[in-house]
C-alpha positions in Angstrom: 4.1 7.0 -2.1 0.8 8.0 -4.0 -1.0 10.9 -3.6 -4.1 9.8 -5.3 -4.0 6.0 -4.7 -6.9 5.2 -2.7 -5.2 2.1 -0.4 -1.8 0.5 0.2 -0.4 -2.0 -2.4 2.1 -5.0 -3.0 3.0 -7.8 -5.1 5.5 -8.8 -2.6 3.2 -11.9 -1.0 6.1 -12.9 1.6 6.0 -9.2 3.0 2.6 -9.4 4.0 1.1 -11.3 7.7 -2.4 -11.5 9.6 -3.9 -11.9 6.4 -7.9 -10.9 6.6 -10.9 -12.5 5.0 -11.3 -11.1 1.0 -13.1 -11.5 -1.8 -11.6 -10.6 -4.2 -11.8 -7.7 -7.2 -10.0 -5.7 -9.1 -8.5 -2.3 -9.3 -8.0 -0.1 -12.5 -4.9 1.6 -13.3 -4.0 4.7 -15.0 -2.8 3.0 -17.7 -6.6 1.4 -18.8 -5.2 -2.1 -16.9 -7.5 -4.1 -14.8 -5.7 -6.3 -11.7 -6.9 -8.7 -9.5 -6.7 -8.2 -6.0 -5.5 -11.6 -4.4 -5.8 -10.8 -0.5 -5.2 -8.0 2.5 -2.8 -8.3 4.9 -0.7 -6.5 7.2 2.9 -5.0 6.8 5.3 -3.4 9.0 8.5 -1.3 7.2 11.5 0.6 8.6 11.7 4.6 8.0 15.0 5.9 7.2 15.5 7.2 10.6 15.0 3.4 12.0 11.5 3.8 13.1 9.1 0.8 13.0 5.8 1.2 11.4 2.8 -1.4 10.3 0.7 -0.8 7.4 -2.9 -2.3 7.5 -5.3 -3.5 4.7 -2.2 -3.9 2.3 -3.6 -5.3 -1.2 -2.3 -7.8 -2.4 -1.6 -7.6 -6.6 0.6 -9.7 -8.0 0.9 -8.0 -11.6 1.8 -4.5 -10.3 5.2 -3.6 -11.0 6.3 -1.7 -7.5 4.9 -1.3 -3.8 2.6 1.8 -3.6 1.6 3.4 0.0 -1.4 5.7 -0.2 -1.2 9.3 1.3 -5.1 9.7 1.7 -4.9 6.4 3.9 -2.1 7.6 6.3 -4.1 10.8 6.6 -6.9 9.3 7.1 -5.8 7.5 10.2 -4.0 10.5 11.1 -0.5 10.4 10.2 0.8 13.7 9.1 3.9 13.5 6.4 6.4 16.2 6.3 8.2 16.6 2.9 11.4 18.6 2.4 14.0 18.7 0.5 15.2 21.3 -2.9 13.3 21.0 -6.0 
């Protein structure tokens, strides 16, 4: 999870369904890289607790190294995270 990413990202193609219509661009990193965005889809993932959710407009980028889910998108359609834990 990504406080300051601005929208959901993969470079796991297989994970991704109902692709939608893309042209595409590309996004720069914090580490002065460029990558190509290949296509959107959609995603669903299991929380730990077993709960089902989708993720929409996933990008897809084949050179990035991990999956990243964007806070200011799950706000933004109103999903409210708790964190907790010791630091």
């Amino acid at each position: 999870m990504d406080s300051s990413c601005s929208f959901h990202m993969t470079p796991n193609y297989l994970w991704l369904q109902v692709f939608t219509t893309f042209k595409g661009c590309s996004i720069f990193l914090g580490d002065n890289k460029f990558c190509k965005i290949i296509t959107v889809g959609t995603t669903n993932f299991c929380l730990h607790d077993g709960t089902k959710r989708v993720l929409e407009e996933v990008r897809f980028i084949p050179s990035l190294k991990q999956n990243i889910i964007s806070l200011s998108e799950l706000d933004n359609k109103g999903i409210c995270l708790k964190v907790s834990g010791k630091w």
